[in-house]
Backbone as CSV, one residue per row, in Angstrom:
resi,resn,N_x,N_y,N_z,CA_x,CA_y,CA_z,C_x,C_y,C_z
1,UNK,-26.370,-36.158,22.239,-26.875,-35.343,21.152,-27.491,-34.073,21.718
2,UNK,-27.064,-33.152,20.899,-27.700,-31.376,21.110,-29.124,-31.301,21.023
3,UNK,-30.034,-30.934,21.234,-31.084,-30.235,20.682,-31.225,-28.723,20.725
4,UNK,-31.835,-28.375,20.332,-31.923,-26.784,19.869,-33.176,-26.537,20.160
5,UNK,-33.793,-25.124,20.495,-34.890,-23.722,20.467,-34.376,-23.376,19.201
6,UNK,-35.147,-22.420,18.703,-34.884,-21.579,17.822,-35.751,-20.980,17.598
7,UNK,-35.348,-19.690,17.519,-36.930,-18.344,16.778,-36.143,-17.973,15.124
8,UNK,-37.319,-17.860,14.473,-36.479,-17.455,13.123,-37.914,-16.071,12.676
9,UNK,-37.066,-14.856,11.924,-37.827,-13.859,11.300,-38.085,-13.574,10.478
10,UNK,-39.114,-13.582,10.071,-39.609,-12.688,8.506,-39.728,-12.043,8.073
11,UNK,-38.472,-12.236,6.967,-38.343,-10.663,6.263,-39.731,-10.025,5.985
12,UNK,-40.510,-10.840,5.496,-41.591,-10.251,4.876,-42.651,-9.189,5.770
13,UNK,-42.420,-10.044,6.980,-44.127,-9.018,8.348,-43.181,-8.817,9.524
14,UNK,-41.763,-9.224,9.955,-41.227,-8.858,10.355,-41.808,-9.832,12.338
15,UNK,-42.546,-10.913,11.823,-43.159,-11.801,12.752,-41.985,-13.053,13.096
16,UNK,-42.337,-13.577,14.105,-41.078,-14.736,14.806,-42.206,-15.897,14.688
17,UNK,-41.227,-16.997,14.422,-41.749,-18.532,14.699,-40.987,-19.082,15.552
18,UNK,-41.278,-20.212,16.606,-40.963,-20.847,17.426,-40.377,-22.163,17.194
19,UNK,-39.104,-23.087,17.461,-39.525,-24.188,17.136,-38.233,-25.075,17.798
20,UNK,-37.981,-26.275,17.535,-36.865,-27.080,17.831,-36.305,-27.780,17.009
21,UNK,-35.066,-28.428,17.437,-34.618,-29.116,16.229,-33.127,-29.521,16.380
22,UNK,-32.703,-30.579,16.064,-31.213,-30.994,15.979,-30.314,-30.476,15.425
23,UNK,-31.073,-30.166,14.525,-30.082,-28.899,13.383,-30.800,-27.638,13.100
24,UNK,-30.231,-26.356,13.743,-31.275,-25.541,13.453,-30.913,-25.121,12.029
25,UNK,-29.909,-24.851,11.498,-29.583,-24.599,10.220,-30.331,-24.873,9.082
26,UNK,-30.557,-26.798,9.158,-31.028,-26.953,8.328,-32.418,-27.075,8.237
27,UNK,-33.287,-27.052,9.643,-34.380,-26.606,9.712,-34.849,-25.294,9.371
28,UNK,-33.851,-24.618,9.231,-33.908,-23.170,8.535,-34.352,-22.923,6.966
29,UNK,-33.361,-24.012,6.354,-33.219,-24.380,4.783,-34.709,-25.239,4.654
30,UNK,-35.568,-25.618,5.530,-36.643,-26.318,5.393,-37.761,-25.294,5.362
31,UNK,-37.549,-24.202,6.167,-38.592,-23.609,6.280,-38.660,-22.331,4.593
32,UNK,-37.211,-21.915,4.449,-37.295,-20.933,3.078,-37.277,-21.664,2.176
33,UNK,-37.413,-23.173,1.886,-37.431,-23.725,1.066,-38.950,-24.405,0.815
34,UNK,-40.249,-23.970,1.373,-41.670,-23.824,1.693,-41.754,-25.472,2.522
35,UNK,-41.128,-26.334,3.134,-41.334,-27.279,3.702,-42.404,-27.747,5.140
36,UNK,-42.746,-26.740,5.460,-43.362,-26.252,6.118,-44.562,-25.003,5.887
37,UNK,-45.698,-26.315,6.120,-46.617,-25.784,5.666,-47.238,-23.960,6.379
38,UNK,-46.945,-24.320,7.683,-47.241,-22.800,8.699,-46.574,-21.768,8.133
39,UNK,-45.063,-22.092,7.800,-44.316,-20.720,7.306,-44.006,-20.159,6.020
40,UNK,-44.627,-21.238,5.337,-44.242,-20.907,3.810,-44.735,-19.839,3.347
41,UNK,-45.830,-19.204,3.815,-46.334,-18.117,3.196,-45.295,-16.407,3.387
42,UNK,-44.868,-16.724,4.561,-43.765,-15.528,5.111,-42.380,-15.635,4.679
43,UNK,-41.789,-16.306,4.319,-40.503,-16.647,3.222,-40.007,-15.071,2.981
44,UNK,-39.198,-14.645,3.416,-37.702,-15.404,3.731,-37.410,-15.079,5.189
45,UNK,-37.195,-16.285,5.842,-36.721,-16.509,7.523,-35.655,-16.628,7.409
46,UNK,-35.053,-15.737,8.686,-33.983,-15.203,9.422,-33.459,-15.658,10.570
47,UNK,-32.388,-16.858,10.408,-31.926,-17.560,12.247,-32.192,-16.218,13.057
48,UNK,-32.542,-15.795,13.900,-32.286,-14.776,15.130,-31.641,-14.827,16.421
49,UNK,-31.862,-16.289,16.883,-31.921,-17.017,18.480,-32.066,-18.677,18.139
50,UNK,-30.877,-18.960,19.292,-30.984,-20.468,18.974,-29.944,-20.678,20.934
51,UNK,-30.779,-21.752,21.222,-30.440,-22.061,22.339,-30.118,-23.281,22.700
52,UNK,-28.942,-24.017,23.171,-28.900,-25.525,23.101,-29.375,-26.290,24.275
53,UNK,-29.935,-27.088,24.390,-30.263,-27.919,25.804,-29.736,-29.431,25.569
54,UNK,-29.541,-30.335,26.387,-28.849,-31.217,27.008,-30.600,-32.229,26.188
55,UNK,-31.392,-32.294,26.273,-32.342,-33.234,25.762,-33.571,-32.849,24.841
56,UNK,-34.282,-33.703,24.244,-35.479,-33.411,23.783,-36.533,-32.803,24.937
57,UNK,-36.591,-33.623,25.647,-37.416,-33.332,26.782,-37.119,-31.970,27.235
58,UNK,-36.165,-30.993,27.680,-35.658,-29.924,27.683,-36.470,-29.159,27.208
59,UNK,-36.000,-29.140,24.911,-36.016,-28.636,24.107,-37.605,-28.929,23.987
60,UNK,-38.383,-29.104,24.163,-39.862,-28.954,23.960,-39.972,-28.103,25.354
61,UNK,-39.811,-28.111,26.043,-40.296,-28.145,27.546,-40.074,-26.155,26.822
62,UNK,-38.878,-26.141,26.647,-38.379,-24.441,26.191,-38.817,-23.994,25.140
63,UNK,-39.095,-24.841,24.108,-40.434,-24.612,23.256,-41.824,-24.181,23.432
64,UNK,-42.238,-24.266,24.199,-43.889,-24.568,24.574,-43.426,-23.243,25.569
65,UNK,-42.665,-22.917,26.285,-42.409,-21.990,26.646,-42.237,-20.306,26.276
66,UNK,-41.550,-20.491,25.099,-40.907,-19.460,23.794,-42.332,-19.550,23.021
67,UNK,-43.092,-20.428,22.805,-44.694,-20.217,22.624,-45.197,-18.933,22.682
68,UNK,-45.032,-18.581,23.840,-45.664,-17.849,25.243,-45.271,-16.656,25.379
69,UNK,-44.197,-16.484,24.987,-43.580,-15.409,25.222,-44.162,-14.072,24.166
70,UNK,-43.588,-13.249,24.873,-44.307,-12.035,24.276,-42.932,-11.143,23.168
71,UNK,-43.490,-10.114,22.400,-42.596,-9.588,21.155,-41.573,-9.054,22.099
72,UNK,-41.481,-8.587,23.128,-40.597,-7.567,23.657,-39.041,-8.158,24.910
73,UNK,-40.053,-9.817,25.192,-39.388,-10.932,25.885,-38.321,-11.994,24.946
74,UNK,-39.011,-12.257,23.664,-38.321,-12.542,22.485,-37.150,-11.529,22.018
75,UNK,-37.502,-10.384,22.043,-36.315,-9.295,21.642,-35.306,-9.216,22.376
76,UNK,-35.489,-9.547,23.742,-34.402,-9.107,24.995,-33.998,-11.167,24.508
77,UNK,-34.289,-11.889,24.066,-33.919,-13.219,24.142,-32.675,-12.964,23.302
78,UNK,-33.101,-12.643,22.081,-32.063,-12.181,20.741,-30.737,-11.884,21.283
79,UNK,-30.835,-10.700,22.003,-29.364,-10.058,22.905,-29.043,-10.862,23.935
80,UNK,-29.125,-11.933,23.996,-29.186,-11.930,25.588,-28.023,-13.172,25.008
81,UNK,-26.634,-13.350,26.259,-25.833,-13.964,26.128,-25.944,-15.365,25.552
82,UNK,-27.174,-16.240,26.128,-27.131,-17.561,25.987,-27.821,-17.664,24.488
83,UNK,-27.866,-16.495,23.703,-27.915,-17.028,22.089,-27.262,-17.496,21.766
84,UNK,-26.860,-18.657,20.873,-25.683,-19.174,20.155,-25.742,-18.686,18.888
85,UNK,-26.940,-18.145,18.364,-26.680,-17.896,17.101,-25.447,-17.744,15.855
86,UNK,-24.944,-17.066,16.744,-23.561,-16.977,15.634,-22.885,-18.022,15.557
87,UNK,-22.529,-18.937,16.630,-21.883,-19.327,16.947,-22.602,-20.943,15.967
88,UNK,-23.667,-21.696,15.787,-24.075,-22.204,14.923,-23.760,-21.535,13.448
89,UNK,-24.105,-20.356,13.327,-23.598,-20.231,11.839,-22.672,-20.318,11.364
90,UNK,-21.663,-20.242,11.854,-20.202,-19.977,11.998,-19.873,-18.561,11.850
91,UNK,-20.365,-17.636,12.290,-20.258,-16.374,11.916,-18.747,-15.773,13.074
């Protein structure tokens, strides 16, 4: 089984959230759908970056990491080859 990173954006302040997940998609549909209490107020989030790792253990480890990171380290993440983004959406 996959696990996932993922940063997602808000339309609204134009701010990133951090997070993980098996499905980032539909953790997506959780968060604009107010399921989540942290992000509901910023509605409507934007997949941006999504990264796959081989375990949970991984996928936290790169979590807690992406924490950390700063607006300008996140931006160069976005472009940066090992996004899958599209490639989850089916775009």
């Amino acid at each position: 089984m996959a696990y996932y990173v993922y940063i997602i954006q808000s339309a609204k302040d134009m701010s990133y959230y951090k997070g993980y997940s098996c499905d980032p998609v539909i953790r997506l549909h959780q968060h604009n759908n107010r399921e989540s209490t942290y992000t509901a107020g910023k509605c409507p989030w934007k997949l941006v970056y999504v990264e796959e790792l081989s375990s949970k253990k991984e996928a936290l480890i790169r979590e807690k990491n992406l924490k950390k990171a700063t607006r300008e380290r996140i931006e160069a993440l976005i472009n940066h080859p090992k996004n899958v983004v599209e490639r989850i959406l089916g775009n």
